[in-house]
KEGU-913885 format. One record per residue: x negated, z, y of N, C-alpha, C in turn. Coordinates in steps of 0.1 Angstrom, whole numbers, plus 5000, padded with zeros to 4 digits. Each point is the difference from the previous one (the first is absolute). Layout:
<nodes>
XZYXZYXZY
...
</nodes>
This chain:
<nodes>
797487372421500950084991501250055008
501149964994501050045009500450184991
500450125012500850124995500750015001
501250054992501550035003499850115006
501050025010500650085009499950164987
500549964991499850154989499150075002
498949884995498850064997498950055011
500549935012499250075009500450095007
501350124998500650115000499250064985
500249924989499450114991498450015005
499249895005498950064997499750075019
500750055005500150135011500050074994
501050014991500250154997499350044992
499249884989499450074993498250015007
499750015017498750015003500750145005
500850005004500650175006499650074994
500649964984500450154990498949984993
498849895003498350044989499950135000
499850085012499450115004500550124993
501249954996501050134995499550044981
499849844998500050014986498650034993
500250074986498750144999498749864995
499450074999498849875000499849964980
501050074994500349994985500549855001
501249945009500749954996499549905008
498949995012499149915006499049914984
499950114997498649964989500549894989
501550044999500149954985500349815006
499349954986500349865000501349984999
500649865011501249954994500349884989
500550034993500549864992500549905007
498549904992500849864998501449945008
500749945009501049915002501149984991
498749934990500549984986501050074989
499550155007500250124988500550085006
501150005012500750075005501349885003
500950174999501149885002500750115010
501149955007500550085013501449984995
500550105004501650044997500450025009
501649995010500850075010500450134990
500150075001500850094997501050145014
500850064992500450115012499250104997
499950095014499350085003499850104985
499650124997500450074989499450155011
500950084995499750145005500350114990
500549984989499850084987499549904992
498850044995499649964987500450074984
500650104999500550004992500649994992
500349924988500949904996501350064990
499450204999501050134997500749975014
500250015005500650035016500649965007
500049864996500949875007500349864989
501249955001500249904994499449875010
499249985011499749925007499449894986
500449845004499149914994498649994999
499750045012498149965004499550124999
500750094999499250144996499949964985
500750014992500149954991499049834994
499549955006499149895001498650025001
500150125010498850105000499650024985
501150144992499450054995500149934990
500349804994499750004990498449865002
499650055013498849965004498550114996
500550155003499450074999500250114983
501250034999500750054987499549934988
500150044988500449974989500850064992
500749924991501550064996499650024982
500550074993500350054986500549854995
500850005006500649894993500449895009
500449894997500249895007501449894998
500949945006500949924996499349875002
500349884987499549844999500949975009
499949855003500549895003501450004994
500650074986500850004991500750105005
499550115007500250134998500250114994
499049994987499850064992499050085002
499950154994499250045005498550024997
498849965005498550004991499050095006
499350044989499050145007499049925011
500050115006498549945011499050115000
500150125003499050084997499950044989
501150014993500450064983499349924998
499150024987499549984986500649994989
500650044995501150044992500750105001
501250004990501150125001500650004991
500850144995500649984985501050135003
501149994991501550045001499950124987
500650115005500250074988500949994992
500450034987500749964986501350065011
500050085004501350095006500449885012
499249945004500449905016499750115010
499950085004500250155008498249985005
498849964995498650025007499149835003
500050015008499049895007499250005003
498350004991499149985005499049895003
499049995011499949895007498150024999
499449915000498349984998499749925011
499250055008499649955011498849904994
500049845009499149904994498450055009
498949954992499050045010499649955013
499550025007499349925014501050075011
500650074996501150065017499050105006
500149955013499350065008500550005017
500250145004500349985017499549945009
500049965009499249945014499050125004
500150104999498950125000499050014992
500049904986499250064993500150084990
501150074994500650094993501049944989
499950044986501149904990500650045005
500949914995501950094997500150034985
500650145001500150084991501550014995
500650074990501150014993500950095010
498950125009500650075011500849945011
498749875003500949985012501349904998
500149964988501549904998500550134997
500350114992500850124999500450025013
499350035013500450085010500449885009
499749864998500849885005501449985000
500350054983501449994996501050135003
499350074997500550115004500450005019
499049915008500650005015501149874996
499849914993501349905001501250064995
500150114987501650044996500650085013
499450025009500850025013500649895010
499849924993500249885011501649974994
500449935005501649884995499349934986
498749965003499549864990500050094987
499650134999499950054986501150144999
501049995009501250104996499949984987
500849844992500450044988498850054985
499249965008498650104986500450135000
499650055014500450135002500750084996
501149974995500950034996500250014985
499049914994499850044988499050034995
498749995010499050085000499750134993
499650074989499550124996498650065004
499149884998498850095003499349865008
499049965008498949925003498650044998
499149964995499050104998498649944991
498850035009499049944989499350024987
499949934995499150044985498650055002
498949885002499049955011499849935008
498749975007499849975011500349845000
500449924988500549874997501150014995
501050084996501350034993501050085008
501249964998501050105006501149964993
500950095000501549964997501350065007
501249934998501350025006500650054987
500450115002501150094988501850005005
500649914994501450015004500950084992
501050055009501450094992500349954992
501049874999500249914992499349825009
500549974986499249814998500349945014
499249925004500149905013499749884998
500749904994499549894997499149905014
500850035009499349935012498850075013
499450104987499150115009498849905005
499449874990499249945006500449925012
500949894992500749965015500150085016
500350114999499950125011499049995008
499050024989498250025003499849905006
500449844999499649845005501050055012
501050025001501049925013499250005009
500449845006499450015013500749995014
501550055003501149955008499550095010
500150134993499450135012499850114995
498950095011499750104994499049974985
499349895003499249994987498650114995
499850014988499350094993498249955002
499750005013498449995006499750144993
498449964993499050134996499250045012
499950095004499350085015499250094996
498950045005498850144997501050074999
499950114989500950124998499850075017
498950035004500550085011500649925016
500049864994501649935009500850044997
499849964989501850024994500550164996
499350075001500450104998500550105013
501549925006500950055007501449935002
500950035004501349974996500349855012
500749904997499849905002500350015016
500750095005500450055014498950005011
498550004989498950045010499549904999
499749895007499549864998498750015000
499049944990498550004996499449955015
498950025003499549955013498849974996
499749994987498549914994500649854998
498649954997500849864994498849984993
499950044987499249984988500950014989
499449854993500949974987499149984991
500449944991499149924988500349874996
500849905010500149905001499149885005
500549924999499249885003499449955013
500850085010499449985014499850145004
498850035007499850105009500549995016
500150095006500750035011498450055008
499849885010499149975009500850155009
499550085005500050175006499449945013
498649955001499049995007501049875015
500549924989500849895011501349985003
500650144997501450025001500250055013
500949885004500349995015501350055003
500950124999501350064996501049935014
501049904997501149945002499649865004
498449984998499649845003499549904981
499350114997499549924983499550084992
500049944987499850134988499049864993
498850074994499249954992499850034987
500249934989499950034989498649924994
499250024996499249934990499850054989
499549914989500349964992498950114993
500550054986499950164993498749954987
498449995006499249914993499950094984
500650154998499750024989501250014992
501449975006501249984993499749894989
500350044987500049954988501649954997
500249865000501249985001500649964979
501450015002499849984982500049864995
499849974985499749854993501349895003
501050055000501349925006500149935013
500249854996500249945016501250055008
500250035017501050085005501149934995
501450085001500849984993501050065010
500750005008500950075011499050085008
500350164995499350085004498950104992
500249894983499150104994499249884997
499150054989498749884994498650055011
499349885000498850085009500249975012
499650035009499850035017498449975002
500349855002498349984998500349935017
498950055008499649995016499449894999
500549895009499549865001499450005018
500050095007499750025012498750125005
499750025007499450135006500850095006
500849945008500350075011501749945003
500850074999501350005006500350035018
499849945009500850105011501650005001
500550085006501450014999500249995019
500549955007499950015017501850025002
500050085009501550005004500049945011
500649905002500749915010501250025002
500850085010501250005002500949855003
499549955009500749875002500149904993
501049944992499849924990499749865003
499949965014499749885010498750004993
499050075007499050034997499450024990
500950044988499250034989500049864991
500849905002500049894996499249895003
499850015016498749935008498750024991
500150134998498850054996499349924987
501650024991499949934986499249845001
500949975006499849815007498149975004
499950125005498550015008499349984986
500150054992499150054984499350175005
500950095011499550155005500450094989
501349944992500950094992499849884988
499850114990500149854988502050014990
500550155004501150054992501350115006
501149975007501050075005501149974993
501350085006501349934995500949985013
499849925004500749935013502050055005
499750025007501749995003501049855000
501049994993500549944999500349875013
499550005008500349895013498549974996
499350034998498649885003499849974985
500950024989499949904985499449865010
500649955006499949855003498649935007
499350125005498949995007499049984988
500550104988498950044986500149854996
501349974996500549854992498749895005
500149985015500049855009498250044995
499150105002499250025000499249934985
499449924998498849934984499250084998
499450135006499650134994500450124998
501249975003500650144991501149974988
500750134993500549974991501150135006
501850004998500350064996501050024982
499750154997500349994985500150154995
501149994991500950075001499150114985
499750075006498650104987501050074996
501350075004500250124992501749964986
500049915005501049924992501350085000
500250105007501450055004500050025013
501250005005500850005010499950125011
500150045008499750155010501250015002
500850124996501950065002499850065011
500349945012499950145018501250074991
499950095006500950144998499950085010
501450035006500150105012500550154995
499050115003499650114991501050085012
501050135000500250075008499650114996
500250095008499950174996501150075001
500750044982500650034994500750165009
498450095009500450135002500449995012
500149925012500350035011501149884999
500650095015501249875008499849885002
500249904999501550004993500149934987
498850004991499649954990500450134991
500050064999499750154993502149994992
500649935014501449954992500349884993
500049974984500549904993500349905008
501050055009500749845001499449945013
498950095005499249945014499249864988
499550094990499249884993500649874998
501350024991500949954999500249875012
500450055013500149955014498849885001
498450034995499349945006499949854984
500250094989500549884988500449885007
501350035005501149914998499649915020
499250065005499849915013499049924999
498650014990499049925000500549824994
499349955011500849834995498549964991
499649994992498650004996499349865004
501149875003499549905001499349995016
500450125006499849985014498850085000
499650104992498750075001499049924993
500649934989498549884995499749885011
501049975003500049905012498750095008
499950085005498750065007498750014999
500050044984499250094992499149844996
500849904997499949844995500749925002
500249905011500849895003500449864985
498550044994500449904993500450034984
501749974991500550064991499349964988
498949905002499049974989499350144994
499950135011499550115001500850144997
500949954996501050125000501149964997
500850154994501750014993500450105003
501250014997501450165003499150054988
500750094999499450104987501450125004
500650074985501050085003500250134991
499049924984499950104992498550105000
500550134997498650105001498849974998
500549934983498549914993499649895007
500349995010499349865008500449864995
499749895001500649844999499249964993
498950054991499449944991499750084991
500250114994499850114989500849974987
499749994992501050034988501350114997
500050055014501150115000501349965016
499549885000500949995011501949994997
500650005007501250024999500749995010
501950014997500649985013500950135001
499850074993500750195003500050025015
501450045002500350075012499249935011
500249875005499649915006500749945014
501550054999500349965009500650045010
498750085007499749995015499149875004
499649914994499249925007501249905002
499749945012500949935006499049925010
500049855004499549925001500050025021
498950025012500750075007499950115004
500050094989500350174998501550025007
500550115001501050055002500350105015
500049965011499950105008500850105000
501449944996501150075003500150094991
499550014988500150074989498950165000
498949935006499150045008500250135007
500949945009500350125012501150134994
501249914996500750104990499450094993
498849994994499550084994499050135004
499449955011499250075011501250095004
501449985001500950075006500050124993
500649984985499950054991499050104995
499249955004498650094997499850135014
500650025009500750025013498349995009
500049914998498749945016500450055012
499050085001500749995017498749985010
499749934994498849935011498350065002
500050054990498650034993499149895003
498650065001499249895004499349974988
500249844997499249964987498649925005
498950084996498750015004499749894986
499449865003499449914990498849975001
499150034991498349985002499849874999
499249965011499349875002498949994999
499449914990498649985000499649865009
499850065006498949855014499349944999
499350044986498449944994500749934991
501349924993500449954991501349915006
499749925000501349885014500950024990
500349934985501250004999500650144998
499450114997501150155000500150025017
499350045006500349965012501249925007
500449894996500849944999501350004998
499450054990501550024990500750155003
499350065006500050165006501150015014
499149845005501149975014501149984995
500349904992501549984997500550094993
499450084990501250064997500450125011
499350055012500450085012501249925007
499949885002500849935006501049974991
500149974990501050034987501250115004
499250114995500650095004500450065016
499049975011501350035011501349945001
500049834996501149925002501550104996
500050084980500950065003500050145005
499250035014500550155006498950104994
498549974994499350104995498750015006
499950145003499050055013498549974992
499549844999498850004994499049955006
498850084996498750015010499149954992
498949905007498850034994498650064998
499550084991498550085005499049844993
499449965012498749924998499150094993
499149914987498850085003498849904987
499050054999499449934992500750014980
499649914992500750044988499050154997
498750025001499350114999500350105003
500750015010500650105009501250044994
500949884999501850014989499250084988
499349994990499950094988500750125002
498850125010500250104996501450055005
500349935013501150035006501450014986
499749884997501649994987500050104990
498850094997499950144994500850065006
500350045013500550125006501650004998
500650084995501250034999500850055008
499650005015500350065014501149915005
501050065006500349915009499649935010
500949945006499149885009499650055010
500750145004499550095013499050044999
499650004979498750125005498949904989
500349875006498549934993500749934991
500950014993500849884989499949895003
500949964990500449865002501549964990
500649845005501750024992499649864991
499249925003499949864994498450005000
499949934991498549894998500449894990
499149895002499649894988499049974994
500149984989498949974991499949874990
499349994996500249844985499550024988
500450104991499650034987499849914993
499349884990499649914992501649974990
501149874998500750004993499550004987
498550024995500150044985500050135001
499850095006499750175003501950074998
501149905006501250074996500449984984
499349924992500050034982499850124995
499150125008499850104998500550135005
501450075000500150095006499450164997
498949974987499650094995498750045012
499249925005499249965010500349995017
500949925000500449955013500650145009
499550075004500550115008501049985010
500349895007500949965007501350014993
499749954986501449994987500250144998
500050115006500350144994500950075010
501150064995500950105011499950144992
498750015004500050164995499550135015
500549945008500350075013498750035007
499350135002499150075009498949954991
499749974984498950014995499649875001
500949895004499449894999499249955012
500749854999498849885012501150045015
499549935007499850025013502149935004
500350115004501849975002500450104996
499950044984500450104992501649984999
500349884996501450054995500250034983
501150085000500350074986501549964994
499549994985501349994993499650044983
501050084996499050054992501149914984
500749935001500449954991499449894997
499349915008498849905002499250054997
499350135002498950004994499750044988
501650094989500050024987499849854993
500349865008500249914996498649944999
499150025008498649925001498950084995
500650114994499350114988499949934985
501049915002500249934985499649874997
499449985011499349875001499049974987
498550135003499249994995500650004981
501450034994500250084991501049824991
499949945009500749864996499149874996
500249984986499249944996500049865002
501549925001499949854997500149955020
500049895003500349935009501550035007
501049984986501450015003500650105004
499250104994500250195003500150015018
498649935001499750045011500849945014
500549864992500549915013501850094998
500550074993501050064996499650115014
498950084997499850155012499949955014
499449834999499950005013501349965009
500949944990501749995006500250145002
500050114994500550135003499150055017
498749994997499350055010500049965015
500849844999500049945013501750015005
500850054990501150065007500150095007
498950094993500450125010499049995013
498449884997499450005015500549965007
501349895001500549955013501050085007
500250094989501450115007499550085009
498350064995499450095009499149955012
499449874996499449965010498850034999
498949954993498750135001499149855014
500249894997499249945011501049855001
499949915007500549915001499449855002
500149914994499249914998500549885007
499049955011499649885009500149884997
499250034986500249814992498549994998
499449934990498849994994499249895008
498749965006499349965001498849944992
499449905000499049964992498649985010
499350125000498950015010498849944995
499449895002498849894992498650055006
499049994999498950055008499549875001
498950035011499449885006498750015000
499449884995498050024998499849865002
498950025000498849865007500149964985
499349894997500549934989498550004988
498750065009499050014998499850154991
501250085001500550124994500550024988
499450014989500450004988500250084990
501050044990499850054987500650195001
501449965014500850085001500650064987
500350154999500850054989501349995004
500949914991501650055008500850084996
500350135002500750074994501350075007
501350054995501250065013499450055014
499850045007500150065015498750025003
498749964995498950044999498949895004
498950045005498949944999499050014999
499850034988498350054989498849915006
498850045001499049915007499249964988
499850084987499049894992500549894999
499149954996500249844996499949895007
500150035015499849935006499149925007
499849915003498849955003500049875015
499249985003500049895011498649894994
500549875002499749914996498949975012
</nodes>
């Protein structure tokens, strides 16, 4: 029998660390070959899915979570824990019937309490500002009943309840959820479809999920992200592999059955007769370069402005993906495939970018050599990457920029801090929000310039945001593609983030791997199965 070099590092380490691990997690049987399937994923260091817009935190909790409601394949939105619900003659009360069989990973139903004190921790979040707002009362009937009491009518209060872009509406034991989203949960008990293996959680190496034997899934075949969540496996592991060399070898071995590859080894996936790459989430990934609106030299308009008009986008996709089968410019807010895209206030993009226009503006903005601190994630090649060039981007015209290395786990909490760079800040980061997620600026927290209360940059404009208040209040298509001409005038004047160019990130599986959900930016585990 021949061993890979991997596996006889893994199995060292794992005769080292026997001794460590409690004799709970010695005892338990493992699943089947068959009935486990292995995932790369990045590391996770908040599990809270209040707390961070991370993707795989988020993957987490719709592994372990269950949601009120759910968006189809259509995007429409369908109950998943709801039972039923019914609207008062006034439009103003919403009450909701919990279906039977919900029950926690502890042992304990879920009650009307703990979605009350669920929702009540999400109207703090960006995802449920706009309920909030029209929020009157939240509150239960009984221990199967609750309702939402509004000021006035919300036509898109369910829709709210489904969104899944960010900040989504997970039900949590009331005494989780019962604290402000600032305080991140440090349980991991849901009433979802997979349990969270405690006993074999190896924190920055692998996360175990198995499969939730008393979760009662509903009569609907899945459907995006609602219908039933029926577990075709035992056991999920999740392994963090920093090296994407390696994590692909792995794949090829049959060690890894499911990752999403960096764009330079697509061709390794291709040449390979057991694997498959394919494209699950059927939209596009928008990089977006995020600044911080309150410090130097971002904190001035026209620094933003400055970094607009220098990005050549064809030269950061060139990085991010060599090959244009995989990628496009992108220039409008709504992203390159939305029903709200447009060409408003457009032209700073220039083929290239602009240095010279660039610099004049950094003058104007009066730079005087401030250090622009850009977070680099190390554990992620193409931001990484793309992190380098845009530092070197920017020295070419005369701008003092640095990089802080660090894990993406590490980048989270840092991009909270509103410090300067002397005292912990930061002036740049990147990220890749889902191009169906910019359709929503009711949702998309990135889409908001409402200053100190928002997402992570905090730039402000408060005639943009009287404008994205009226979103929810416009009823046809045309209305809306009308606000979103008004709304993207004034985001390119102010700059809230700046856009890279869209990618098409495909994931990669053994071919033996089957009965993937594909839905925007996500990757749901029921359903799936290995042949």
């Amino acid at each position: 029998m021949t061993i890979s070099r991997r596996n006889l590092v893994k199995a060292a380490m794992a005769a080292g660390a026997a001794a460590l691990i409690p004799s709970v997690a010695r005892a338990q049987t493992a699943p089947s070959a068959a009935r486990t399937v292995r995932i790369v994923k990045s590391n996770i260091t908040t599990f809270d899915p209040y707390s961070t817009t991370s993707y795989d935190t988020v993957d987490h909790a719709l592994a372990i979570y269950d949601m009120l409601f759910a968006l189809d394949s259509k995007f429409s939105p369908q109950p998943q824990m709801v039972r039923k619900w019914s609207l008062s003659e006034d439009k103003k009360t919403y009450t909701f019937e919990l279906r039977d069989g919900l029950g926690f990973h502890d042992g304990t139903p879920v009650t009307a309490a703990d979605c009350v004190a669920s929702i009540h921790r999400w109207l703090q979040t960006p995802g449920g500002q706009l309920v909030k707002e029209r929020a009157k009362d939240v509150s239960k009937t009984d221990d199967r009943t609750f309702a939402i009491t509004l000021k006035e009518p919300l036509a898109l209060l369910i829709d709210r309840l489904a969104q899944p872009l960010a900040y989504q509406l997970f039900v949590m034991r009331e005494k989780d959820a019962d604290r402000p989203p600032t305080e991140p949960v440090t349980t991991r008990i849901g009433s979802g479809p997979f349990k969270f293996n405690e006993a074999l959680f190896k924190p920055g190496a692998s996360f175990v999920y198995d499969r939730n034997e008393k979760y009662i899934p509903r009569d609907e075949p899945p459907d995006g992200l609602a219908g039933g969540k029926v577990v075709k496996i035992d056991r999920a592991i999740w392994e963090v592999i920093a090296d994407p060399q390696t994590a692909v070898a792995a794949l090829q071995a049959g060690e890894i059955d499911l990752l999403t590859p960096s764009a330079s080894l697509f061709p390794i996936v291709e040449r390979d007769p057991n694997l498959v790459l394919e494209d699950l989430h059927n939209s596009g990934e928008d990089w977006i370069v995020r600044m911080n609106c309150l410090q130097k030299p971002f904190d001035n308009v026209k620094a933003r402005q400055a970094l607009l008009h220098l990005i050549d986008q064809d030269a950061f996709l060139r990085v991010i993906n060599p090959n244009p089968k995989y990628h496009r410019s992108i220039t409008s807010l709504f992203g390159a495939g939305t029903a709200y895209v447009n060409d408003v206030n457009t032209e700073w993009y220039k083929k290239g970018g602009d240095p010279e226009k660039a610099k004049q503006l950094f003058k104007e903005a009066g730079y005087a050599g401030e250090k622009v601190l850009i977070l680099q994630p190390t554990d992620w090649l193409s931001a990484s990457n793309v992190s380098q060039l845009l530092a070197a981007t920017l020295r070419k015209i005369g701008v003092n920029a640095e990089l802080a290395p660090s894990t993406w786990a590490a980048l989270g909490p840092r991009r909270a801090k509103k410090d300067s760079v002397e005292n912990g800040g930061w002036s740049i980061f990147v990220t890749t929000p889902s191009d169906f997620s910019q359709s929503d600026p009711l949702s998309s927290s990135w889409m908001f310039l409402n200053g100190e209360k928002g997402w992570y940059g905090w730039p402000k404009n408060d005639e943009y945001e009287i404008l994205r208040a009226k979103w929810v209040d416009t009823e046809t298509l045309e209305e809306r593609k009308a606000l979103a001409r008004k709304m993207q005038q004034i985001w390119w004047d102010t700059v809230g983030f700046i856009f890279l160019g869209q990618v098409i990130s495909p994931i990669a599986r053994r071919k033996t791997l089957a009965g993937l959900i594909g839905v925007p930016a996500f990757n749901p585990m029921w359903n799936m199965q290995k042949g």
